[in-house]
C-alpha positions as CSV (number, residue, x, y, z in Angstrom):
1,X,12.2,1.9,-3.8
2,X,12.8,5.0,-6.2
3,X,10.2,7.7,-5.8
4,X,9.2,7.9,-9.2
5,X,8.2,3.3,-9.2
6,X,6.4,4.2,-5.4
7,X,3.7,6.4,-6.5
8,X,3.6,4.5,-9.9
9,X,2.8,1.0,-8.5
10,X,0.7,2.3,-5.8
11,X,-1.4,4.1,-7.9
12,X,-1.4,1.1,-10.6
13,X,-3.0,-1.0,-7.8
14,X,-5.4,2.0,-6.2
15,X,-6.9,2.5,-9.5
16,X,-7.3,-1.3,-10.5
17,X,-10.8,-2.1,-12.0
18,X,-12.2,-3.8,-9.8
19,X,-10.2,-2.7,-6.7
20,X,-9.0,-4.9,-5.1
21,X,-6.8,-4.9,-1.8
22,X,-3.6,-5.1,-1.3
23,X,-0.9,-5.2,1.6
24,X,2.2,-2.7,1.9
25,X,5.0,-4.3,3.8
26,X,7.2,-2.0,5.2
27,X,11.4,-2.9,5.8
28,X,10.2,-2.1,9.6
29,X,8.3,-5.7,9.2
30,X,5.3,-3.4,9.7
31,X,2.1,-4.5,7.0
32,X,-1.2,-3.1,6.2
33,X,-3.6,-3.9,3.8
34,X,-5.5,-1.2,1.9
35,X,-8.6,-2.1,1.8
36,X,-10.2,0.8,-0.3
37,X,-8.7,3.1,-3.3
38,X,-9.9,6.4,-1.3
39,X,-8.2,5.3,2.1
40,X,-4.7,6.2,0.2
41,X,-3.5,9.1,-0.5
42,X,0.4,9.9,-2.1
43,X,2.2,12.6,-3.4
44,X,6.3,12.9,-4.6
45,X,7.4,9.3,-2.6
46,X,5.1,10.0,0.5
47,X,1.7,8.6,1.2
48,X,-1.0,8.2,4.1
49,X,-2.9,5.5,4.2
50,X,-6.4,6.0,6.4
51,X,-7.6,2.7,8.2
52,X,-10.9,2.2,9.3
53,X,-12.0,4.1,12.2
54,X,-9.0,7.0,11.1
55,X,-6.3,5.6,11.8
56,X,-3.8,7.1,9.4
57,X,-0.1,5.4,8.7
58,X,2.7,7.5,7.0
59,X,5.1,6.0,4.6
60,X,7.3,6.9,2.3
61,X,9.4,5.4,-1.0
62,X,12.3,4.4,1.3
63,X,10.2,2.6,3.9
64,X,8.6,0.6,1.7
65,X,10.0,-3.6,1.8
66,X,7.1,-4.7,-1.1
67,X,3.8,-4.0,-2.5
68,X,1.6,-7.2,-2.4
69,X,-1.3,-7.1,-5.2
70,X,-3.0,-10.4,-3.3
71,X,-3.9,-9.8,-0.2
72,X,-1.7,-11.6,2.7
73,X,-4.9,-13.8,3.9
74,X,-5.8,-15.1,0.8
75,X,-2.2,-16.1,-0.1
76,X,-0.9,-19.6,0.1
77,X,0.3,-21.1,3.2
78,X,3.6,-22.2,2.6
């Protein structure tokens, strides 16, 4: 994903009104779901996201797969 479409589409879906969540699905297979607009931070391609109870995750443009606006659990089943 090019730097410049990373930090625009992640900050298109942190600063949503209302926020809602949203998952990050990495090309490691590796998912989160940001579950606040303060638990992100990002910066030229890079960002942290903060889980609850601290636990931060480092990613960048290049390690990103997708960005989910609905949440994984309340997607379909297929």
């Amino acid at each position: 994903m090019a730097p410049e479409h990373f930090d625009r589409s992640l900050r298109a879906l942190q600063h949503r009104t209302p926020f809602r969540s949203f998952t990050v699905e990495l090309v490691s297979g590796q998912s989160f779901q940001v579950d606040h607009p303060e638990a992100l931070v990002l910066r030229d391609g890079v960002a942290v996201f903060v889980a609850a109870g601290g636990v931060p995750t480092l990613f960048d443009h290049e390690s990103v797969s997708r960005l989910i606006a609905e949440p994984t659990s309340n997607r379909p089943r297929e």
